[in-house]
N, C-alpha and C positions, 0 to 999 in steps of 0.2 A: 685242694683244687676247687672243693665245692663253695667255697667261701670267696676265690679271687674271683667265679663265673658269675656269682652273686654281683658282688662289688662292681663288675662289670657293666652285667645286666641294668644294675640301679641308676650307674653314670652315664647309661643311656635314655633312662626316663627321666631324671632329674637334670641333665645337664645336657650334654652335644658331642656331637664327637667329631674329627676334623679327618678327615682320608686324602691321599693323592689316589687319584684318579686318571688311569692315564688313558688318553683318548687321540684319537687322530684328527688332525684339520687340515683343510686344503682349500683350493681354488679351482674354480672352472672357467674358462676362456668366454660361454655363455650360456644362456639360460637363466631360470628364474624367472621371477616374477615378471620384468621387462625384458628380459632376451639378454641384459650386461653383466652375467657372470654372476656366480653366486662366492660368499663362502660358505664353509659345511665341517658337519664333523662327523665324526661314528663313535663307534664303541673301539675296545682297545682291541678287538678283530677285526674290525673292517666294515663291521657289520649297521642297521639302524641307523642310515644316515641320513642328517638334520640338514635344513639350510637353516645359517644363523644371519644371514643378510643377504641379501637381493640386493647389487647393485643397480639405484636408481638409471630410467633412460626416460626424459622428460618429453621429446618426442620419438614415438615408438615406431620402429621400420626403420628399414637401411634399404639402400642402392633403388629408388623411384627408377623403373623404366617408361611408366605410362602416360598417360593426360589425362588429365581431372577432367570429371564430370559435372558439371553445373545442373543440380536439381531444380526442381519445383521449388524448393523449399527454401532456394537461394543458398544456400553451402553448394561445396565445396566434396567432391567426392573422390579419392583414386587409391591405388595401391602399391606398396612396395613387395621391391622383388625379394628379399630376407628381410631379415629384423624379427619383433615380436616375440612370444615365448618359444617356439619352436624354429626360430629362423629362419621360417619357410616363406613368410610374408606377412603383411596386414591388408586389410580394409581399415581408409580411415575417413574421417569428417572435417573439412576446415571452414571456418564458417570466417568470410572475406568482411565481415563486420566486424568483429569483438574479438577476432584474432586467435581464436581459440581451437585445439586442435585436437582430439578426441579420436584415440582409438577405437573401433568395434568391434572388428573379427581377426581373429588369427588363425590362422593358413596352416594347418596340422599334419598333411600329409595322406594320409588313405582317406580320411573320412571329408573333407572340405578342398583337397589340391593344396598344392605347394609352388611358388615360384611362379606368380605372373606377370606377362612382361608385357601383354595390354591393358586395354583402359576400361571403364564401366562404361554403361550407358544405360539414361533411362528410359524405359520403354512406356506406352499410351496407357500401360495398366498402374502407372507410378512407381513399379520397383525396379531395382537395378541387375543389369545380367552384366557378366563377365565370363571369363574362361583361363585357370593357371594353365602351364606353359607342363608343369610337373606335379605328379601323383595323385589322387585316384585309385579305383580298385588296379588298375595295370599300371600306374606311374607315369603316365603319357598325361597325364593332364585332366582337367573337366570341366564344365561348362554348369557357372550355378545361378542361383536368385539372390539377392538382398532384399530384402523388407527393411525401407526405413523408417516406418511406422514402430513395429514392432523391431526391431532389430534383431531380424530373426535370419539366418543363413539357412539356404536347401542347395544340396547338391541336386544337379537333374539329369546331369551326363555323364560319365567314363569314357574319356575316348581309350582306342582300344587297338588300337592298329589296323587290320584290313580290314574290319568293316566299318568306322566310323573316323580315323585316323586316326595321328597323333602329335602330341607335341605342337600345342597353336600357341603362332608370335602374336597373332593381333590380337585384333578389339571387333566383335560382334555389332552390326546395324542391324536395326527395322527397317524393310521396305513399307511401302502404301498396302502390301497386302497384308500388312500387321505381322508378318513373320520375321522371324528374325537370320542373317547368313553370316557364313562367317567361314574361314581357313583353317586348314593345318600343316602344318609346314612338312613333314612325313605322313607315312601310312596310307591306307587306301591301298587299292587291289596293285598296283606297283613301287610302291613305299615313297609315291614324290609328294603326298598333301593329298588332300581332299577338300572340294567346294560341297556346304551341306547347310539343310534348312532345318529348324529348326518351329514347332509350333507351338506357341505358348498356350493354345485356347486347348489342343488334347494334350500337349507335352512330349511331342514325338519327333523323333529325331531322321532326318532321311539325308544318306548320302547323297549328291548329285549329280559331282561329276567326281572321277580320278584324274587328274596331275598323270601322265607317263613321260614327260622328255617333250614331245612333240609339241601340247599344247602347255606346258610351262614346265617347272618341278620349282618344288620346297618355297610355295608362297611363305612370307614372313610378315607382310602387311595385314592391310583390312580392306573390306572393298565399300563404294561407295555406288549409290545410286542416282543416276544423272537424271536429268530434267528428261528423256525420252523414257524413262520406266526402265533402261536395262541397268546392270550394275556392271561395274569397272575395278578391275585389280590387276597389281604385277608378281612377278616370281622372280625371287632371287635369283635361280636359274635356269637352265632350259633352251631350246628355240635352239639354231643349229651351231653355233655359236658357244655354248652354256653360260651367257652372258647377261640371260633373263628375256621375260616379255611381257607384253602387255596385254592383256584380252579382255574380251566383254561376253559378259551371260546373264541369256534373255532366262527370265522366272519365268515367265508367261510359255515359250515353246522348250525353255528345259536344255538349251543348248548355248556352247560354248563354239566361240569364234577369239582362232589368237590372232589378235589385231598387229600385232610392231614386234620387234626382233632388239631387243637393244644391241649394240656392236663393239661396243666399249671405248673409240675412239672418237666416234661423230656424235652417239646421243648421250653417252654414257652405259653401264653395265651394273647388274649387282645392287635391284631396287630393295630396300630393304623395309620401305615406308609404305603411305597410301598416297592416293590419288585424290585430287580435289575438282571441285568445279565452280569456275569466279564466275562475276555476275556478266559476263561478255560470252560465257556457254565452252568456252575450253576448258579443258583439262590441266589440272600443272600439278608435275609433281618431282620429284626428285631422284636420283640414285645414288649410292654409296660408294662410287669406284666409274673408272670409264674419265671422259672427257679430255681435253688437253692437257692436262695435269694430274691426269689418274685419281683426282682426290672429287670425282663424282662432279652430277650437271642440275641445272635445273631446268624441265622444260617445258612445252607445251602441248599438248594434243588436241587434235581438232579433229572431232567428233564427223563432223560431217563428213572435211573433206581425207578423214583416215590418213593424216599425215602429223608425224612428231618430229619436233623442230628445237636443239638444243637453246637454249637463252642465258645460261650465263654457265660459265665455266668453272668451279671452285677450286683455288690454286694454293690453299695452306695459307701464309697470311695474311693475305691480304681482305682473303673473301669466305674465309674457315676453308674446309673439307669433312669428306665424309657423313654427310646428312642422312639419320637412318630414320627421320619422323616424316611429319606430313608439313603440310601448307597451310595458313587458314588466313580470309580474306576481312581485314577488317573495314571498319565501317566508312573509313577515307578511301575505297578499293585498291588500297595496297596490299600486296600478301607479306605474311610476315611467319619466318622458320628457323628454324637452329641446325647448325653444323654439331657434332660430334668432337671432333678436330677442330686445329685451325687455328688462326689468327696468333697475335703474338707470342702467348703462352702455349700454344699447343692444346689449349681446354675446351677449346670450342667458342661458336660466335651467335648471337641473334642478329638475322637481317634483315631486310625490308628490299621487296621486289616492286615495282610498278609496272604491270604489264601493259599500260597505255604506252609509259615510254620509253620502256626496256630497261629501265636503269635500277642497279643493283647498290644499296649501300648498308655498309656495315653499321650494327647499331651498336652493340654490346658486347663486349670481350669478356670472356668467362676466366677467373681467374683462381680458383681454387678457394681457399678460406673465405674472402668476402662475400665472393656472388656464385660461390658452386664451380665445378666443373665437367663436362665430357655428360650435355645432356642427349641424351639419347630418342626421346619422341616428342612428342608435339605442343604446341601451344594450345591456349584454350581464349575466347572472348568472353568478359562478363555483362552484362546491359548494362554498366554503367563508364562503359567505354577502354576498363581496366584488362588486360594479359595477364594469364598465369601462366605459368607454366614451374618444371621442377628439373633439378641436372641428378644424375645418377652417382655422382662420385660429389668431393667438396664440401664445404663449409668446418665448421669445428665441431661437426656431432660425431666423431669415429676415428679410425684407425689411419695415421698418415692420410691420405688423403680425403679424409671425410665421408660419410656416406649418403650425402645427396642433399640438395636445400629443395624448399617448395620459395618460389619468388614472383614478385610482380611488377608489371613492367606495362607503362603507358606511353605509348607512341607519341601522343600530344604533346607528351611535354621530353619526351626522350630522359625517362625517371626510371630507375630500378633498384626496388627494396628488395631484400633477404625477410622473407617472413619467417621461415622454420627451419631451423638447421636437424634435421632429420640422426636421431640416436644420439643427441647429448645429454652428456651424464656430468654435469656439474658437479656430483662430487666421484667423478672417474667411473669407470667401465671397462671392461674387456679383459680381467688381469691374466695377463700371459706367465706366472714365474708360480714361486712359493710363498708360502708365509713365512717369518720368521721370529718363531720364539726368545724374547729379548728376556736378560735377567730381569727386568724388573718388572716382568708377568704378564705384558702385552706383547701382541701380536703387531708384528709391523710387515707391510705389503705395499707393491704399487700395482698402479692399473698401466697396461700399456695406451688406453685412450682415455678421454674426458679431464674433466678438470676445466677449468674459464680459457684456457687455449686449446683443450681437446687433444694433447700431446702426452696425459699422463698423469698420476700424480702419488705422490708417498700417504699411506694411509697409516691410522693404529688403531687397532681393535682390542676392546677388553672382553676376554672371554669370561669374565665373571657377570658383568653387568651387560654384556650383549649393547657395548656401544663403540660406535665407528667415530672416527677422526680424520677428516683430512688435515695432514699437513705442512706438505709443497707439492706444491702446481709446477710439474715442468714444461717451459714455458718456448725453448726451440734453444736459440741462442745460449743463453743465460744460464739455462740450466739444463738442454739437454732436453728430449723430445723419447717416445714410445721404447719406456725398457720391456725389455726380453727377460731378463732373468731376476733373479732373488737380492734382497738385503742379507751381509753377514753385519755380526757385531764383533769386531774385533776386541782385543785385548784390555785397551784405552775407554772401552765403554760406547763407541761411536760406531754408526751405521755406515757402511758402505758400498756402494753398487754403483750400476752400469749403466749407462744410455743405450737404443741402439743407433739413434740418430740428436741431431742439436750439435749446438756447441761450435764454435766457432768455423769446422769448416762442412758443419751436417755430419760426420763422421760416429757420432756420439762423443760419449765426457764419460771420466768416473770423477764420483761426487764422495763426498762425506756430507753425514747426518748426524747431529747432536739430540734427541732423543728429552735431554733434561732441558735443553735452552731451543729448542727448534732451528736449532744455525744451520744454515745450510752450504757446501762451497765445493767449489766446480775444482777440482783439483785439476785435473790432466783432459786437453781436450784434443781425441786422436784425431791424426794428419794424415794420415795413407798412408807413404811409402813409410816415413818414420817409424809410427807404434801404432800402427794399424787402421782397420773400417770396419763399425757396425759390428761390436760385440754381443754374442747373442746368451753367454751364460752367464755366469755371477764369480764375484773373486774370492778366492779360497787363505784363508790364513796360516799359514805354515807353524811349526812348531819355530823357527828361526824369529819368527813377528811380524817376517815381510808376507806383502801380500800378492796372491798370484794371480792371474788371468789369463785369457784368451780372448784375441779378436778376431773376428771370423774373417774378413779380408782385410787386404793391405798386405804392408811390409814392404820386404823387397821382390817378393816372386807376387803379390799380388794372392796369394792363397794364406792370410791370415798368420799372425803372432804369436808367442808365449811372452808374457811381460812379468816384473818384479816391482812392485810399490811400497816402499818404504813410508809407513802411515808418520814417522816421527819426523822423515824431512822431507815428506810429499815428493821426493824425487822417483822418476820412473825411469824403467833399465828395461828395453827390447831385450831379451835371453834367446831367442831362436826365431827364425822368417820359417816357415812352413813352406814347402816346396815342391808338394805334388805325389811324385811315387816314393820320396826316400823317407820323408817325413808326415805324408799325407798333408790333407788342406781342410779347410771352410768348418773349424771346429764349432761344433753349435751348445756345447755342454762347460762342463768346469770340471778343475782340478779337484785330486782328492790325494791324502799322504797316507802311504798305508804304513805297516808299522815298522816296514823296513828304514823310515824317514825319507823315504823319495815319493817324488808324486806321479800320479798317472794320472793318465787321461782319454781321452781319444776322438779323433777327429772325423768329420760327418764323408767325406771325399776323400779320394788318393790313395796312395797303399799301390800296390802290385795288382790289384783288380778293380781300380779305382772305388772302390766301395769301403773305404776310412781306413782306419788302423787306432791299435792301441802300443800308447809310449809311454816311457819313464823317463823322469827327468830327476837328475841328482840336485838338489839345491849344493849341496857341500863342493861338488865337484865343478858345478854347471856343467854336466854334458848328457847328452840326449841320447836316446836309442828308440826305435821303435822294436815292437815287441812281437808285434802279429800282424797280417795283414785282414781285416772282415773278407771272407771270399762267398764259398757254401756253408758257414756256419752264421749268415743274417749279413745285410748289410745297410751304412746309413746311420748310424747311433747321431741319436741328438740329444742323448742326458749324460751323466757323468756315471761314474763307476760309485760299486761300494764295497768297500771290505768287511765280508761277514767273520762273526764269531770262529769260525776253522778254517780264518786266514787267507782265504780263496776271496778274489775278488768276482762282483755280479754287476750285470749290466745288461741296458736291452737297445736289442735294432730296432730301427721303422721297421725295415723289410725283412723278407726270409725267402730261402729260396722253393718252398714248400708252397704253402699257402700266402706266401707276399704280404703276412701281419705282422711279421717281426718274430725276432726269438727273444728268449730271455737265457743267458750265455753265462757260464762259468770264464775265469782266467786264472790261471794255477802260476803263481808268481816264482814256482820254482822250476817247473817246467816249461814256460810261457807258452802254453799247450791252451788252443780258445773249445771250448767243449757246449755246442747245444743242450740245453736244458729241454726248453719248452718250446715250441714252434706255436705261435699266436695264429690261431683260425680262420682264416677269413670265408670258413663257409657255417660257422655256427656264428651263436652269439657271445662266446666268452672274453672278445676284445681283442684288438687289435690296432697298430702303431702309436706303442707308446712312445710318446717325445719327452719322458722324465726320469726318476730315478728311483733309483729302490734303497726302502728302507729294512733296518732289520730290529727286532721288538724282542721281549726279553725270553717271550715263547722261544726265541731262536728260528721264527718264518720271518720270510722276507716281504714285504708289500708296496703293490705300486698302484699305477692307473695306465688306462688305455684311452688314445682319444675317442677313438669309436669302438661301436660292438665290431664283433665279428660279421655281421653280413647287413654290410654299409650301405644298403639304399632300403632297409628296412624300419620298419615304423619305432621311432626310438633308441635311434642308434645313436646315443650320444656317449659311449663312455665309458668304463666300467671300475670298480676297484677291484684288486684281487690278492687273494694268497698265494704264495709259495713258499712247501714246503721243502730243506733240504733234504733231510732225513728220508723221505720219501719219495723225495720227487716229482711232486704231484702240485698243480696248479687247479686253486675254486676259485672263480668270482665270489665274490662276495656282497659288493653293493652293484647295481646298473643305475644310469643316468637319465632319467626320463626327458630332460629340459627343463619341468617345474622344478627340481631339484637339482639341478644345473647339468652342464654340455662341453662336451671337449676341456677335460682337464689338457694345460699342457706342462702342467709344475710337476712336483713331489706331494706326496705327504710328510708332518709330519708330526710329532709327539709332543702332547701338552699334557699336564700334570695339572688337574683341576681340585683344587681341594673343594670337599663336597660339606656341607656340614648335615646334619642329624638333628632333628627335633628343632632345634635354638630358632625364635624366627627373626631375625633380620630386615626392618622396613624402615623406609622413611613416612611410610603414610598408615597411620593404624585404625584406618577409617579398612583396610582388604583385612578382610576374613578367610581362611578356606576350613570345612569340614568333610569328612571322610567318613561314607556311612555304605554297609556297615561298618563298623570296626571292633573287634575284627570280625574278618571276614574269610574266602576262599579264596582270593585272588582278582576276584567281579565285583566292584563296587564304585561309587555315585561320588562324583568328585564338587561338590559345590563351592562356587567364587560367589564373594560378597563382594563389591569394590565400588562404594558410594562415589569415587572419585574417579569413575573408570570414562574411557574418551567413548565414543558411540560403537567404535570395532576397533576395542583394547584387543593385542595382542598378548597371551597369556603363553607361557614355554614349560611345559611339565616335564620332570623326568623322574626316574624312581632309582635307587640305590639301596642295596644291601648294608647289612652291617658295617661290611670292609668297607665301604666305599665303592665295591664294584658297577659301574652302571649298567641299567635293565632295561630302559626303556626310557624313549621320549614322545613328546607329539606335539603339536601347538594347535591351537583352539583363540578365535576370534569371539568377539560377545563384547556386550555393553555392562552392566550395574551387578547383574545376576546372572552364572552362567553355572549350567553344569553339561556334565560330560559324563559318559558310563566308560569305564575303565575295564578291561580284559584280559588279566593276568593270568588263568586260571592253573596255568604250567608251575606257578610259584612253590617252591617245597614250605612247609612251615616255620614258621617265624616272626621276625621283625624286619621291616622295611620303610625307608625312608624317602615320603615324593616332596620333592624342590618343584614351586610356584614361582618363577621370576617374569616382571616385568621390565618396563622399561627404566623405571626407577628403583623398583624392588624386589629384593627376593626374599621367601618364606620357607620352612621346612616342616615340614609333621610328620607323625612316623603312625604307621597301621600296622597290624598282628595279622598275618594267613595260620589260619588253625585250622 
């Protein structure tokens, strides 16, 4: 024995050694780096989890609700309502010269606000104030600085509910007395909003007036300051009516007078915008609802003689509807504003008013992918005669309908370019399913957005060399648009998966994937009533060869399919219409065959308590049963099942009827008796509504993900991994999601076998060095990188392995030529250990002694 421990020992300083290594990977919907999803891996618990790629997003933010700010400095300033690493928003830079678009800040949630839906503005002291809409130390929102000198953010506010409000829609002015006022659309001492001043020269914050009903409730604009010194604003709603109003408040004597009543039929109702002042001393401004056509007015108010007068009617297409921005007067003295709604698509319109001679015409139809759509606030003028402005949905940077373009548009010549398609990820973003471990060692995935039509695209990753692959772009028609679910590899060697939209009638397509040749082919494009709409799982391979599915609607009852694809003559066979309480509806998960050779599954609706059910289906037989109906044991499942090692299948809800996180649920195939496990928290943080599926690891625990933590509006709540034990019964997280390491899994994990190597170093470039001092050592010691040919912030990926192959640890570290890093192991038992160095072209091994 003491002679083979030797021989052992030797072949591992003279030679290498090769270990499978099994380790978990997955997908997160977002987060990372740019906010578009990350991949990741752990250790084979759960545990030390990596991102091994950040899905790029070239411009950073989604859903723009605001208007740019025009600086001193000639850029371009505003904000999105999500996007960025934490989702919550950006501050960004777009300089109307060189085109170039430059994120700054992101929007974190406690310490900076989250979610703003007005505009910056720069104040006399040069820097920019604003206010999100959400969080703060109370989650109502706050009120900060930008420095665009220094690029430096300060929070200066909390709002707070009855003493300071909360929740503000607009956008902050400077009056001439150098203060600054601004709204909130709740809070204040009867929760309708609060009018409040703000000083920049002590920093102090004074409410001034309360919103109770009478003289407005729930402002959502901005107020402006008219040429008499008082300022002017409306309220969503209020006045006796609750149909909004309009008022004016004097700074100077501290008092609010409500000027106009809106009525909903003669002036309109339900301002959601600001107020302007053209160069003739009226006021004009808009509402979102009311007029002849309940699709909102635009109108006038005259200051002097206190009377509001509607001017144009908005009637859906011809003239848009529903305008929740403001007005702004360009240098021809036309105004010019945007609908929300409206016009032929439904997307919204830019239109041009002349209040000289009342006449109203349409300029620009908003159309989705080209030029954005459904923008939501205001225009802006630049000195050199140009319109910006940005829509809230559209373009090709995101999810089905895009998340919002920044565009410009010049009256003089009636011209409208698309500058920034706001969250495009060229090579994909947002992956909604799993990975999938192919034989021939890579990982293959799609994103449900991005790609050069921003519908999607099939990716491959090598988990040895940490490099990604696009390669197909679903492009709507052709191939099929935003999948939902997973690639399998069938039998034949070939990939195959789902759309959930594309394809000849928007329904989605199931595709094959060739892998060795890159062929790509649209096999079956669903129709409705025939073989279904919008498949949201992935298709299962039976032990027969045919292939299985589900689509979430269509058929004949309109509540979704079970179908049979025959991969050898692409022919496809409807097997069951889904149909509410007998068979349940709207499955959102996949089949699986347990060992009885029938398949189960279960559907997200229907059932006897309309909250899903779980079925078996015979392939031999073709005939259906349902099994169970989800009642008070969870309901809502949107992953598929799995059959653990003692036979019993596992599965989880969204919901439960406990804590409404979801359960994670036994099913006893001999009893078909549904048995709660675990009820999913939603007042701690252990996670809650998983939309995926459980796997089971040779420990014999099961593990999954959660899309959020346990208590959902707290700082970090993106997600979690976890264990379950059966033997015990017992559920640990085991990793959380912070966003930098990604956000809302909505896949699986699953299990890859990395062989690791030992000592042997492996490069293509023998200019990278690494040494290891001490060595040996206790566990604490000094990792030094040589790499003559390294880029200015080489990314370096360390990790360390035991004898077996077991992994212990990893970390990544940024640096140029010469890098070291101190390493903290000190838990290590003694021995020998092996740390892997890889880059982006190469990887190394060395092995250190803890004595």
């Amino acid at each position: 024995m003491r002679k083979i421990t030797l021989t052992f020992l030797l072949s591992l300083i003279t030679g290498f050694i090769m270990a499978q290594t099994p380790t978990f990977w997955g997908m997160t919907n977002l987060g990372g780096t740019d906010g578009g999803g990350v991949i990741f891996r752990t250790d084979s618990v759960g545990s030390n989890q990596k991102v091994v790629y950040s899905f790029p997003v070239k411009y950073i933010g989604k859903f723009p609700y605001s208007r740019l700010c025009l600086a001193t400095n000639g850029k371009l300033y505003g904000m999105t309502r999500n996007g960025g690493k934490y989702d919550k928003g950006v501050i960004f830079e777009y300089d109307p010269l060189t085109n170039i678009y430059t994120k700054k800040i992101d929007f974190d949630g406690t310490s900076k606000g989250s979610e703003p839906y007005g505009s910056l503005i720069q104040t006399t002291n040069g820097k920019l104030y604003g206010m999100t809409t959400h969080g703060g130390q109370y989650n109502t929102g706050v009120l900060f600085e930008y420095n665009l000198t220094t690029n430096t953010f300060s929070k200066k506010t909390d709002f707070d509910g009855a003493s300071k409000g909360s929740y503000p829609f607009g956008s902050l002015i400077q009056t001439t007395n150098g203060k600054l006022y601004g709204l909130t659309s709740s809070g204040g001492q009867y929760d309708k909003g609060v009018l409040f001043e703000y000083n920049l020269t002590t920093n102090t914050f004074s409410k001034k007036v309360d919103f109770d009903g009478t003289n407005g409730n729930c402002p959502k604009g901005s107020l402006i300051q008219a040429s008499n010194g008082k300022l002017y604003g409306m309220t969503d709603i209020g006045g006796q009516n609750y149909y909004g109003d309009l008022f004016e408040y004097d700074p100077v004597l501290d008092t609010l007078i409500k000027k106009v009543e809106f009525d909903k039929f003669f002036i309109g109702s339900r301002p959601n915008g600001s107020l302007m002042q053209a160069s003739n001393g009226k006021l004009y401004g808009t509402t979102n609802q009311g007029g002849l056509f309940n699709m909102g007015v635009l109108f006038e108010y005259n200051i002097a003689t206190d009377t509001l007068i509607s001017k144009v009617d908005f009637d859906g297409t011809n003239k848009g509807g529903s305008p929740n921005g403001s007005l702004i007067q360009f240098t021809n003295g036309k105004l010019y504003g945007l609908t929300s709604l409206g016009g032929l698509l439904n997307k919204g319109v830019l239109f041009e008013y002349d209040p000289a001679s009342n006449i109203y015409t349409k300029k620009i139809e908003f159309d989705g992918t080209n030029k954005g759509s459904y923008p939501y606030e205001s225009l802006m003028q630049t000195s050199n005669d140009i319109i910006y402005g940005m829509t809230s949905l559209g373009g090709i940077g995101g999810q089905k309908e895009g998340q919002g373009v920044l565009f410009e548009y010049s009256p003089l010549t009636n011209s409208f370019t698309k500058k920034i398609d706001f969250n495009f990820g060229i090579l994909g973003n947002f992956p909604a399913a799993s990975l999938l471990n192919a034989s021939n060692g890579k990982l293959y995935g799609m994103t449900h957005a991005g790609g050069q039509y921003g519908k999607g695209v099939i990716f491959e990753y090598d988990p040895t060399s940490y490099t990604y692959t696009k390669k197909i772009e679903f492009d709507g028609t052709n191939k099929g648009s935003y999948p939902y679910g997973s690639l399998i590899e069938a039998t034949n060697g070939k990939l195959y998966g789902m759309t959930n939209k594309g394809g000849q009638y928007d329904y989605g397509v199931i595709f094959e994937f060739d892998p060795l040749t890159n062929a790509y082919a649209k096999i079956i494009d669903f129709d409705g009533a025939n073989n279904g709409i919008s498949p949201f799982g992935s298709i299962f391979q039976a032990s027969n060869g045919k292939l299985y599915g589900m689509a979430q609607y269509g058929g004949q009852n309109g509540c979704g399919v079970l179908f049979e694809l025959n991969p050898v003559t692409s022919s496809f066979t409807k097997l069951i219409d889904f149909d509410g309480t007998n068979k349940g509806k709207h499955p959102k998960g996949s089949l699986m065959q347990a060992s009885n050779g029938k398949l189960y599954g279960m559907t997200r609706e229907g059932g006897q308590y309309g909250s899903g059910v779980i079925f078996e289906y015979n392939v031999s037989t073709n005939t259906f049963s349902k099994k169970n109906d989800f009642d008070n044991t969870g309901s809502f499942p949107e992953g598929s099942l799995l059959q653990a090692s003692n036979g019993k299948l596992y599965g989880m809800t969204t919901e439960g009827p406990v804590y409404t996180g979801g359960v994670l649920f036994e099913f006893d195939l001999s009893t078909n008796m549904i048995t709660k496990k675990v009820y999913f928290d939603s007042t701690n943080a252990d996670g809650i509504w998983p939309r995926g599926s459980l796997i089971e690891t040779s420990n014999g625990k099961l593990y999954g993900m959660t899309q959020y933590n346990g208590i959902y509006n707290m700082q970090g709540a993106y997600g979690v991994i976890f264990e379950y034990d059966i033997a015990s019964d017992s559920l640990i997280k085991k990793s959380g999601f912070n966003s930098l390491n990604g956000a809302h899994p909505y896949g699986d994990l699953i299990i890859v076998n990395i062989n690791t190597i030992g000592f042997t170093t492996t490069t293509k470039d023998d200019n990278i060095k690494v040494s290891i001092s001490p060595n040996p050592n206790n566990g604490s010691f000094t990792l030094s990188i040589d790499n003559s040919n390294a880029k200015l912030n080489e990314t370096y990926f360390i990790e360390i392995y035991d004898v077996l192959g077991n992994f212990l640890h990893s970390e990544e570290i940024k640096g140029g030529n010469l890098v070291t890093t101190n390493i903290q192991m000190k838990s290590l038992s003694k021995g020998m250990y092996f740390l892997s160095l890889k880059t982006k072209d190469n990887l190394l091994t060395t092995r250190f002694m803890v004595q």
